[in-house]
PyMOL Python script that loads the backbone (N, CA, C, O; Angstrom):
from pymol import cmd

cmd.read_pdbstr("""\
ATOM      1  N   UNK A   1     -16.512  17.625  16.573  1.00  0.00           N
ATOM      2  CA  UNK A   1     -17.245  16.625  17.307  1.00  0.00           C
ATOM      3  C   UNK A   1     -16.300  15.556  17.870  1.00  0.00           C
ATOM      4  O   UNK A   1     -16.285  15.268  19.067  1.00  0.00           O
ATOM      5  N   UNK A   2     -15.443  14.933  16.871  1.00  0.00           N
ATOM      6  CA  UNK A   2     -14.116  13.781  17.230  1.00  0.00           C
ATOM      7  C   UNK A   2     -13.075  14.377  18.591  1.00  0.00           C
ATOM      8  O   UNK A   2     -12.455  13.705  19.415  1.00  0.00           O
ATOM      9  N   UNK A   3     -13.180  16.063  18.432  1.00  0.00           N
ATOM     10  CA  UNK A   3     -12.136  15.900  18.803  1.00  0.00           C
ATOM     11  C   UNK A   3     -12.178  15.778  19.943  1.00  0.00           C
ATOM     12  O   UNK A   3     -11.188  15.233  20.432  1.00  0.00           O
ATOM     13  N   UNK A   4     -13.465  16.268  21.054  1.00  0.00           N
ATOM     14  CA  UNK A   4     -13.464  16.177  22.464  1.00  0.00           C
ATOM     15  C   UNK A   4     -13.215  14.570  23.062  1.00  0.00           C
ATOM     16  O   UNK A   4     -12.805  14.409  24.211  1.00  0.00           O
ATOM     17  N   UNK A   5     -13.517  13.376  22.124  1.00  0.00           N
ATOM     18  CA  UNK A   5     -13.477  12.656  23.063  1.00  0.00           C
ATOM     19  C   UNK A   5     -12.630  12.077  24.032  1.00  0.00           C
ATOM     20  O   UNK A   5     -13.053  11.732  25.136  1.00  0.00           O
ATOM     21  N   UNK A   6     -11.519  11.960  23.694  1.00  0.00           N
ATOM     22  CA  UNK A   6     -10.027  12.049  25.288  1.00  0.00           C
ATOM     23  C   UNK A   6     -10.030  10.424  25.303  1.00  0.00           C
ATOM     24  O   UNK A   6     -10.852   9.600  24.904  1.00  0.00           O
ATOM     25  N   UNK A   7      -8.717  10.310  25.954  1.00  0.00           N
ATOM     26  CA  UNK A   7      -8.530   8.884  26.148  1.00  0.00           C
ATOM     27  C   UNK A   7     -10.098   8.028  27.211  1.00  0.00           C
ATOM     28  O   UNK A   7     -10.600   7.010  26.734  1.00  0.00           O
ATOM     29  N   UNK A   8     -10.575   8.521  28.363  1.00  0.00           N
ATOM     30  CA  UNK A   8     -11.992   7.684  28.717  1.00  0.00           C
ATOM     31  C   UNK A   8     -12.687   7.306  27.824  1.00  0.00           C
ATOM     32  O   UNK A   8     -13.190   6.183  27.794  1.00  0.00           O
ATOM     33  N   UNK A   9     -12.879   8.482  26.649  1.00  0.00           N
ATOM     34  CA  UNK A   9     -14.128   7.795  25.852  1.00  0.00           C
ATOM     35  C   UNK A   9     -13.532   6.880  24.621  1.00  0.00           C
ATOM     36  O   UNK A   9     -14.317   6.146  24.020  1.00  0.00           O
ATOM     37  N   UNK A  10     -12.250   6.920  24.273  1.00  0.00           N
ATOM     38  CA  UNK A  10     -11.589   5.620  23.402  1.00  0.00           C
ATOM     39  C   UNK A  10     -11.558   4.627  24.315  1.00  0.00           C
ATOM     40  O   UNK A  10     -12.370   3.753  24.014  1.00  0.00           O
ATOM     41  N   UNK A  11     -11.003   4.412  25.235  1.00  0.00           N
ATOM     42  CA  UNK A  11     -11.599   3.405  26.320  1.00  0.00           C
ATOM     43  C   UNK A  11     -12.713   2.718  26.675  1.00  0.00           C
ATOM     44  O   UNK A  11     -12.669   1.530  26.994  1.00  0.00           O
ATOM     45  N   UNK A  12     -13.667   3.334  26.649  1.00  0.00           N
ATOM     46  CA  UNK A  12     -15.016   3.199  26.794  1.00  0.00           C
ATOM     47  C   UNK A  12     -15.459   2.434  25.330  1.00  0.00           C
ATOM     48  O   UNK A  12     -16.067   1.365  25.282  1.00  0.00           O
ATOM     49  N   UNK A  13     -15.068   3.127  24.303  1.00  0.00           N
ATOM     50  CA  UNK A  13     -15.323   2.165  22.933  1.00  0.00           C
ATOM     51  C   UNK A  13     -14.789   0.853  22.452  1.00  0.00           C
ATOM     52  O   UNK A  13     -15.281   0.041  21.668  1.00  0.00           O
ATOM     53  N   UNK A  14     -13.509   0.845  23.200  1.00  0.00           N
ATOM     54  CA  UNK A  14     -12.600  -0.340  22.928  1.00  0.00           C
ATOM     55  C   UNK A  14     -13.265  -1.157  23.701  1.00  0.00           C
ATOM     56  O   UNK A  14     -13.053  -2.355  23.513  1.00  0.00           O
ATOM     57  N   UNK A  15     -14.008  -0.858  24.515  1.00  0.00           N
ATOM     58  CA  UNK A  15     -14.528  -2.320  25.803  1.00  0.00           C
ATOM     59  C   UNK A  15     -16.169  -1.927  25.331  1.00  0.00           C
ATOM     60  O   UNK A  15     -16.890  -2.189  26.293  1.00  0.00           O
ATOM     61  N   UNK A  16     -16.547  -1.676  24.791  1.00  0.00           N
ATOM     62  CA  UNK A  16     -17.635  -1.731  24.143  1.00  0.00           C
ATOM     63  C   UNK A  16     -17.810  -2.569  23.138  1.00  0.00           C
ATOM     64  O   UNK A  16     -18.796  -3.306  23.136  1.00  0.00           O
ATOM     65  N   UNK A  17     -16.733  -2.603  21.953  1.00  0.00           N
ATOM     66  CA  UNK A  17     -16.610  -3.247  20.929  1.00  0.00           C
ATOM     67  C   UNK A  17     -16.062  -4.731  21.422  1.00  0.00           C
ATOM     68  O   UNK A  17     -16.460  -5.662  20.722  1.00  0.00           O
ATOM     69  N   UNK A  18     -15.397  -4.996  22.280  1.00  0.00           N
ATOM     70  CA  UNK A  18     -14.636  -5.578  22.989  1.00  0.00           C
ATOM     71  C   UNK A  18     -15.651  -6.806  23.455  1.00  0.00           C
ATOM     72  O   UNK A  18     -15.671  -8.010  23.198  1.00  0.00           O
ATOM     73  N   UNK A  19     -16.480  -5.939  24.256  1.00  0.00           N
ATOM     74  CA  UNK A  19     -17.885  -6.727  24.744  1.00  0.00           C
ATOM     75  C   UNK A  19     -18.400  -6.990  22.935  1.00  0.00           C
ATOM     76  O   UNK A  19     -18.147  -8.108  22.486  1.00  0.00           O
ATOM     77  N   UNK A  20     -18.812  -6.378  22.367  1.00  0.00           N
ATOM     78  CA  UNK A  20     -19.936  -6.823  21.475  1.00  0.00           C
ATOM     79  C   UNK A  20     -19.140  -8.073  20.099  1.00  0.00           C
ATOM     80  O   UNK A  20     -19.722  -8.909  19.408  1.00  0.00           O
ATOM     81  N   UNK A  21     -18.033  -7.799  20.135  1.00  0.00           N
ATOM     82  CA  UNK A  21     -17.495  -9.186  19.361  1.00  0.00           C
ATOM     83  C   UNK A  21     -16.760  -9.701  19.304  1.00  0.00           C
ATOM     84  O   UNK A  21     -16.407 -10.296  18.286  1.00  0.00           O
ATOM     85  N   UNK A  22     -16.158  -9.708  20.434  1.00  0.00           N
ATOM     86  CA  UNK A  22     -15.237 -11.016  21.528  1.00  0.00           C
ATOM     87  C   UNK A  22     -13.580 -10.730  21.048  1.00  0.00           C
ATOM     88  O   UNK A  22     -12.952 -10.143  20.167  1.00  0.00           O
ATOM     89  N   UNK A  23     -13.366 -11.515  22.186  1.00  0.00           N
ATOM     90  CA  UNK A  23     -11.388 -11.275  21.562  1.00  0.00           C
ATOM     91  C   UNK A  23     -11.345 -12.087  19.994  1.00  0.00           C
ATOM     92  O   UNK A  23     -11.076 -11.451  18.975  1.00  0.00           O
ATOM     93  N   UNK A  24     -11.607 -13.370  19.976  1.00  0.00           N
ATOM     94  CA  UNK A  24     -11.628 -14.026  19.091  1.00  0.00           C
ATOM     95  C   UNK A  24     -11.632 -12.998  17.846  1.00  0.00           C
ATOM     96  O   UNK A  24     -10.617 -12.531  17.328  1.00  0.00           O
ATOM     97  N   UNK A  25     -13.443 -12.641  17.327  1.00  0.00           N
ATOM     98  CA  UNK A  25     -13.500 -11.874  16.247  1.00  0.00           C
ATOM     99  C   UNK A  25     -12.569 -11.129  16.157  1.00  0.00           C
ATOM    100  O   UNK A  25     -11.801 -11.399  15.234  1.00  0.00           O
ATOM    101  N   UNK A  26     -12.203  -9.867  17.053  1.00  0.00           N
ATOM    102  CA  UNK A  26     -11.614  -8.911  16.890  1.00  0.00           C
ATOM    103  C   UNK A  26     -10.031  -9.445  16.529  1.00  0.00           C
ATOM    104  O   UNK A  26      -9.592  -8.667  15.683  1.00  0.00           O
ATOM    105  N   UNK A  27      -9.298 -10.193  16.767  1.00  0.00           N
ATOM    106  CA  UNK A  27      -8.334 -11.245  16.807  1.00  0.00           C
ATOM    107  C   UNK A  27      -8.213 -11.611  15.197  1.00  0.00           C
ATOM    108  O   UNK A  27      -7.114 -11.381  14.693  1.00  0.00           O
ATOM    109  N   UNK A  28      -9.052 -12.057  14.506  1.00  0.00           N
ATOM    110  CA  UNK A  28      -9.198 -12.488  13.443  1.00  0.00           C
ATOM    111  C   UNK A  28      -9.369 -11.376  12.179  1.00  0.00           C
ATOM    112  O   UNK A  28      -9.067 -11.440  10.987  1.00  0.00           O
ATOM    113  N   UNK A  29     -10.008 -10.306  13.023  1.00  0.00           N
ATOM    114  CA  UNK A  29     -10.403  -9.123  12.386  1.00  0.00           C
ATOM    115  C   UNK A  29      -9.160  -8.758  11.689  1.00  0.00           C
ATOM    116  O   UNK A  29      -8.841  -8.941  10.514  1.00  0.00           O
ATOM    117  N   UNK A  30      -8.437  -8.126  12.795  1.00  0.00           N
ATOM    118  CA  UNK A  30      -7.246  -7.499  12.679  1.00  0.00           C
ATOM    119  C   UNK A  30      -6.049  -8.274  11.951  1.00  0.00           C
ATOM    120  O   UNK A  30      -5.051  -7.708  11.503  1.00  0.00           O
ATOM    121  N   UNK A  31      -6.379 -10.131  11.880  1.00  0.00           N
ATOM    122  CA  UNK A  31      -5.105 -10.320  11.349  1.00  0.00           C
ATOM    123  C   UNK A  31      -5.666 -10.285   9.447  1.00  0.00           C
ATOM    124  O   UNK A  31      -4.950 -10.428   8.455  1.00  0.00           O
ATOM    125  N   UNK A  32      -6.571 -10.140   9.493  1.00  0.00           N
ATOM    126  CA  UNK A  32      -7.333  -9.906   8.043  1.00  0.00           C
ATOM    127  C   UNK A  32      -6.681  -8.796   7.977  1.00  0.00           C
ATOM    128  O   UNK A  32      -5.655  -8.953   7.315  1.00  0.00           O
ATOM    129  N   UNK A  33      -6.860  -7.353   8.508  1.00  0.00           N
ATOM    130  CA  UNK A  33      -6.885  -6.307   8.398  1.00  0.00           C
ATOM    131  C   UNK A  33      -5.183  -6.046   7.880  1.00  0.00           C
ATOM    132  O   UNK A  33      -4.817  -5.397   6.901  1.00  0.00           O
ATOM    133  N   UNK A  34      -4.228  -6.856   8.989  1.00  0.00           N
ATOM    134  CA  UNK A  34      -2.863  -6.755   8.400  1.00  0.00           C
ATOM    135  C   UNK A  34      -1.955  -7.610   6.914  1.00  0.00           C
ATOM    136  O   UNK A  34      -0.822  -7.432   6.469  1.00  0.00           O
ATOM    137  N   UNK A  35      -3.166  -8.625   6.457  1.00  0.00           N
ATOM    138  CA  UNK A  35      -2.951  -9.028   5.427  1.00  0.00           C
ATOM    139  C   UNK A  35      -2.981  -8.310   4.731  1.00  0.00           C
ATOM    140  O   UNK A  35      -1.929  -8.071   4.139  1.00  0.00           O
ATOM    141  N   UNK A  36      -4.388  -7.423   4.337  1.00  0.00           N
ATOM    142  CA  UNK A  36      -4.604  -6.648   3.575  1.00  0.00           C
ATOM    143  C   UNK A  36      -3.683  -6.067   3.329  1.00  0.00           C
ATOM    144  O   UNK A  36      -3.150  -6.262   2.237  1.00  0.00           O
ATOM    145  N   UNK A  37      -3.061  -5.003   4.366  1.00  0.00           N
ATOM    146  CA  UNK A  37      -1.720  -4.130   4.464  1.00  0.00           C
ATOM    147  C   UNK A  37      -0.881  -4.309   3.916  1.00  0.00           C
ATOM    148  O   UNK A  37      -0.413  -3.472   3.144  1.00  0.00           O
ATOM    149  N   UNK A  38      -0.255  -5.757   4.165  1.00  0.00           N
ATOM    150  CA  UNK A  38       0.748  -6.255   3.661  1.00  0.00           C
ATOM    151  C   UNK A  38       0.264  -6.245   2.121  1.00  0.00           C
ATOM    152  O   UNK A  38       0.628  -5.342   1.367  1.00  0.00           O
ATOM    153  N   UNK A  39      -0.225  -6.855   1.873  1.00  0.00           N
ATOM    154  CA  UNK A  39      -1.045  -6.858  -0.097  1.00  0.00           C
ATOM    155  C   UNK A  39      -0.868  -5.782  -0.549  1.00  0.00           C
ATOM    156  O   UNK A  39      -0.235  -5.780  -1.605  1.00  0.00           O
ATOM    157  N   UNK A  40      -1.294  -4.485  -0.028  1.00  0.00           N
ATOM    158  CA  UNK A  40      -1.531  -3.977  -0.668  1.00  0.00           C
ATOM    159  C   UNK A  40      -0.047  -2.705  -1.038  1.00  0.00           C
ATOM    160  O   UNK A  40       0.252  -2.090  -2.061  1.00  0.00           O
ATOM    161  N   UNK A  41       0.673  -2.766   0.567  1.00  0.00           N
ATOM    162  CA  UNK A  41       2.208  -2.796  -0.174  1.00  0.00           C
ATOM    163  C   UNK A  41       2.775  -3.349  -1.349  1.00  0.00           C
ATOM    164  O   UNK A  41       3.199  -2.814  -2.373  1.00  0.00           O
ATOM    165  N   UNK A  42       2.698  -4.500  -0.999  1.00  0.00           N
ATOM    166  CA  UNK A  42       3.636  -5.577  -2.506  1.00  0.00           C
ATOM    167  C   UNK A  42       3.274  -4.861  -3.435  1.00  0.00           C
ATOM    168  O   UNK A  42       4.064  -4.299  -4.193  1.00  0.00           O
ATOM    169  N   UNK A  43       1.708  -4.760  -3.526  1.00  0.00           N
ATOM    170  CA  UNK A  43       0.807  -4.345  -5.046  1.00  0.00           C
ATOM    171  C   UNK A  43       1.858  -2.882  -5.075  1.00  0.00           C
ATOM    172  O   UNK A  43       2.701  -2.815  -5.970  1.00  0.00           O
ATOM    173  N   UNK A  44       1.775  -2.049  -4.324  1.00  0.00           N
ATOM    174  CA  UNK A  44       2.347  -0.689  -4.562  1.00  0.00           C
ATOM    175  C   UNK A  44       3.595  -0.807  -5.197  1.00  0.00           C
ATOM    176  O   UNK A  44       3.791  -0.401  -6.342  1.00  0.00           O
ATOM    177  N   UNK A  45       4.696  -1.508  -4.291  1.00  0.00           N
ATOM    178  CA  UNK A  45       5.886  -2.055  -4.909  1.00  0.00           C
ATOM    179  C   UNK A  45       6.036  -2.761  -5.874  1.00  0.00           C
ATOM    180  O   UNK A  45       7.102  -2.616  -6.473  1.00  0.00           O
ATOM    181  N   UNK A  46       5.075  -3.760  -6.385  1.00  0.00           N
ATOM    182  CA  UNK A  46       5.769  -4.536  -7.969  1.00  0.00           C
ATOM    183  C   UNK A  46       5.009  -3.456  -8.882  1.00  0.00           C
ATOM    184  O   UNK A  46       5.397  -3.456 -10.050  1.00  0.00           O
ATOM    185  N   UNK A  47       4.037  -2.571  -8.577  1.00  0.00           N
ATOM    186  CA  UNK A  47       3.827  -1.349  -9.197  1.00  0.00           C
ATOM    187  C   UNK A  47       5.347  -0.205  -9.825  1.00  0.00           C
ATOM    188  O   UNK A  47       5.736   0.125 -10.946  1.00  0.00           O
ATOM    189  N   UNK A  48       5.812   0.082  -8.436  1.00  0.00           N
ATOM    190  CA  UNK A  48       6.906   0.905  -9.034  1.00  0.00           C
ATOM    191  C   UNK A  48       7.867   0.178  -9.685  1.00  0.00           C
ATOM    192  O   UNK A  48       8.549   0.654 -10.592  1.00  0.00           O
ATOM    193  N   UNK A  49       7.987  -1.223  -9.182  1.00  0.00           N
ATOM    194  CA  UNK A  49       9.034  -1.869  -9.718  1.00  0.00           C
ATOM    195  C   UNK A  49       8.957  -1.693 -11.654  1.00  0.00           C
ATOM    196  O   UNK A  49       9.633  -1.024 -12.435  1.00  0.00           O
ATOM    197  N   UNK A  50       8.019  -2.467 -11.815  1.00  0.00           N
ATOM    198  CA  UNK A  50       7.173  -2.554 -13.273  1.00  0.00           C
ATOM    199  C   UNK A  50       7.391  -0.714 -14.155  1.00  0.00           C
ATOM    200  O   UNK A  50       7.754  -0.395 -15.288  1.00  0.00           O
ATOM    201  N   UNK A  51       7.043  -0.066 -13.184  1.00  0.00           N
ATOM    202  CA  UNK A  51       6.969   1.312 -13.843  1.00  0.00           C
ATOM    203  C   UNK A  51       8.888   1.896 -14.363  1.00  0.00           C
ATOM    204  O   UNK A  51       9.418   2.338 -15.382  1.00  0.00           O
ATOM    205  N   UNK A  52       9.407   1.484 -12.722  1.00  0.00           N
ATOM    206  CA  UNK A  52      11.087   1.991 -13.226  1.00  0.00           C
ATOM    207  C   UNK A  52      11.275   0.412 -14.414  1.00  0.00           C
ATOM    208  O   UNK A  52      12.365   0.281 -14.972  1.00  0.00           O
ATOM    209  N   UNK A  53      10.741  -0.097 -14.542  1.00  0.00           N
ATOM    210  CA  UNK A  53      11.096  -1.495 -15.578  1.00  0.00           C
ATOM    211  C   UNK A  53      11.398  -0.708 -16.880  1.00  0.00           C
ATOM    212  O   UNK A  53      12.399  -0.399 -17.527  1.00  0.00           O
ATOM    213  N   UNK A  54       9.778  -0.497 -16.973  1.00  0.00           N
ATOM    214  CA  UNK A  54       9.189   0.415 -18.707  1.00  0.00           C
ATOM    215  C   UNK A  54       9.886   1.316 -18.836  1.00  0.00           C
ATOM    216  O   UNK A  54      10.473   1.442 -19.911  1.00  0.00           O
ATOM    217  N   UNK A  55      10.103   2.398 -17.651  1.00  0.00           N
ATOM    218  CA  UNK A  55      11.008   3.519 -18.176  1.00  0.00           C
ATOM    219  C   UNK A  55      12.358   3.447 -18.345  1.00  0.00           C
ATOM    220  O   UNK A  55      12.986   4.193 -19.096  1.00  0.00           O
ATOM    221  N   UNK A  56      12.962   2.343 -17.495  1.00  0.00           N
ATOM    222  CA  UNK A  56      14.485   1.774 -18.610  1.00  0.00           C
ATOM    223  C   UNK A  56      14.567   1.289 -20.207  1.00  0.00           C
ATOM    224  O   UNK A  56      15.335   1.689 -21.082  1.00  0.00           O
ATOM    225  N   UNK A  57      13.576   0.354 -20.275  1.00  0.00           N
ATOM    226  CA  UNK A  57      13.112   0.547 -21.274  1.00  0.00           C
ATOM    227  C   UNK A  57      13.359   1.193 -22.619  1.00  0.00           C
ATOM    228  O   UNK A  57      14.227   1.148 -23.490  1.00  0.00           O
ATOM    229  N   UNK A  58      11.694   2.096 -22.307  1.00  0.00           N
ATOM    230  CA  UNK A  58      11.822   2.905 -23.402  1.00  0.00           C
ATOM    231  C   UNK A  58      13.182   4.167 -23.582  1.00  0.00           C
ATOM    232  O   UNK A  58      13.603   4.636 -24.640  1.00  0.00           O
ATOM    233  N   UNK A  59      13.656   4.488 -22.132  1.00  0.00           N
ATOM    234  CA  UNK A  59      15.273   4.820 -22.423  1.00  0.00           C
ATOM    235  C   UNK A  59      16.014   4.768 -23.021  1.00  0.00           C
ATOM    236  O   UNK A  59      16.643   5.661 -23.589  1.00  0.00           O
ATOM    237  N   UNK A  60      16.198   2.801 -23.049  1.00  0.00           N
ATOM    238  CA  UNK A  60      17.109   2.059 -24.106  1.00  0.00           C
ATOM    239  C   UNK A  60      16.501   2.518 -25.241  1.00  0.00           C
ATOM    240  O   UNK A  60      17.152   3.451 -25.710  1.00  0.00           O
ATOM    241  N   UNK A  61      15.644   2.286 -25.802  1.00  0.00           N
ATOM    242  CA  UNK A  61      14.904   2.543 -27.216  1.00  0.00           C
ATOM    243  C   UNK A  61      14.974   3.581 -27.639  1.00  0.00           C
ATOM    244  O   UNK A  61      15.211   3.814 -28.824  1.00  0.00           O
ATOM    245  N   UNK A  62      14.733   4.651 -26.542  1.00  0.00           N
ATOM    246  CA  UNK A  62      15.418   6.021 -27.223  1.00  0.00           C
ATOM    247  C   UNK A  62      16.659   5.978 -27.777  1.00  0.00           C
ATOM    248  O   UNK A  62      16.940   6.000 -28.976  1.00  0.00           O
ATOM    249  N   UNK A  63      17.386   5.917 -26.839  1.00  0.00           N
ATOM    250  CA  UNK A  63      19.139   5.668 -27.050  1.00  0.00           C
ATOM    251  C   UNK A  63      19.520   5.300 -27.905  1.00  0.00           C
ATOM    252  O   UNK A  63      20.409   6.001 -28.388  1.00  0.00           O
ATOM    253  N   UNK A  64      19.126   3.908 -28.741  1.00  0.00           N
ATOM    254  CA  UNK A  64      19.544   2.938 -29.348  1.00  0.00           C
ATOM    255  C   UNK A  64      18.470   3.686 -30.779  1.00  0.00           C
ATOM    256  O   UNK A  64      18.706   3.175 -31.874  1.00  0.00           O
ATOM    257  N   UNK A  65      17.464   4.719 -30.763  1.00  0.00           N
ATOM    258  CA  UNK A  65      16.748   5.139 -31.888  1.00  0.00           C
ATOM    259  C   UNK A  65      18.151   6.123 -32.188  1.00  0.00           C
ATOM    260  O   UNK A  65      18.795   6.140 -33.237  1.00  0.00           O
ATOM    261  N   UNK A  66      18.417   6.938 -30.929  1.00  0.00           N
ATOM    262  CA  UNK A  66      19.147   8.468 -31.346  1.00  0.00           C
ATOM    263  C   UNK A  66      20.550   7.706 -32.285  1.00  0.00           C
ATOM    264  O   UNK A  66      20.730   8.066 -33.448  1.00  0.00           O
ATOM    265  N   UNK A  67      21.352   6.788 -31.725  1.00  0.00           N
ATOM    266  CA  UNK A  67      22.407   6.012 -32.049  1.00  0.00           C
ATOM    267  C   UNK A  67      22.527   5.605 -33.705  1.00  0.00           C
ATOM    268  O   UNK A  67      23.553   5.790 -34.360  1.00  0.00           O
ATOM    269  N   UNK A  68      21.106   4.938 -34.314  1.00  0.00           N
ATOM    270  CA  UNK A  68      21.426   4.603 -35.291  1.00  0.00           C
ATOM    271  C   UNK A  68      20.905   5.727 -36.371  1.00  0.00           C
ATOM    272  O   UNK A  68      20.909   5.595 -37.595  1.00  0.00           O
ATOM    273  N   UNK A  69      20.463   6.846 -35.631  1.00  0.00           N
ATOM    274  CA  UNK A  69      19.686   8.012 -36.497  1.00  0.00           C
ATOM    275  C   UNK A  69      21.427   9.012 -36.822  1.00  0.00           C
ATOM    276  O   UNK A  69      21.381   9.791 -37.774  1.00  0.00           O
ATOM    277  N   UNK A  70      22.325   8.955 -36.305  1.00  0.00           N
ATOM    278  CA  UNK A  70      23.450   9.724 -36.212  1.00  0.00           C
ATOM    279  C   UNK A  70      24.811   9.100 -36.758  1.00  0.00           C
ATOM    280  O   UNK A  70      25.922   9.613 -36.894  1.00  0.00           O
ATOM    281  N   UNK A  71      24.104   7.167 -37.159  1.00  0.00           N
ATOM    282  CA  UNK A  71      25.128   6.573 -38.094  1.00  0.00           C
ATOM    283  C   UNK A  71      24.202   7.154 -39.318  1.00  0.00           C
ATOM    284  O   UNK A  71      24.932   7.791 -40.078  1.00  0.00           O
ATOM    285  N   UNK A  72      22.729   7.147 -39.798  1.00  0.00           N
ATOM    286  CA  UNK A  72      22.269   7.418 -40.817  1.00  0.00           C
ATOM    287  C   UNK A  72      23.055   8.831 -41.706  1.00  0.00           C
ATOM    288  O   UNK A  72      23.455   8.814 -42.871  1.00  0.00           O
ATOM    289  N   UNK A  73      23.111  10.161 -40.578  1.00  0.00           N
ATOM    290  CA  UNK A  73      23.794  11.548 -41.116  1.00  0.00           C
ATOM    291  C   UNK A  73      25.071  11.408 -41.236  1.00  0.00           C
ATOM    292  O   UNK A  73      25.762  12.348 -41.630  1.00  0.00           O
TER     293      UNK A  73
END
""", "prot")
cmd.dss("prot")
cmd.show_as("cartoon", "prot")
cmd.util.cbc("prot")
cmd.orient("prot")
């Protein structure tokens, strides 16, 4: 169904929408829309950050378990 419509009829919608809630809204819309974006990067990134954090981590703790298990033998 999407796929016939061709650049006229995205055209036709953009000045449709265009007409129905002004530059302004749409203006405001979109800089909402790129906040979000931005947010929701960071969130992704102090995500991995946090994750490679823990798994250094518990690394060390391994390491430092195997270390004093091999002064014990």
């Amino acid at each position: 169904m999407l796929n016939n419509i061709g650049l006229p009829g995205l055209l036709l919608i953009a000045v449709v929408v265009l007409v129905l809630f002004g530059r302004g809204k749409i203006s405001s819309l979109m800089g909402e829309v790129g906040k979000g974006i931005t947010s929701f990067k960071k969130g992704i990134n102090e995500g991995e950050k946090e994750l490679a954090d823990e798994s250094n981590t518990v690394e060390t703790e391994v390491v430092a378990e195997n270390d004093t298990t091999k002064d014990k033998v």
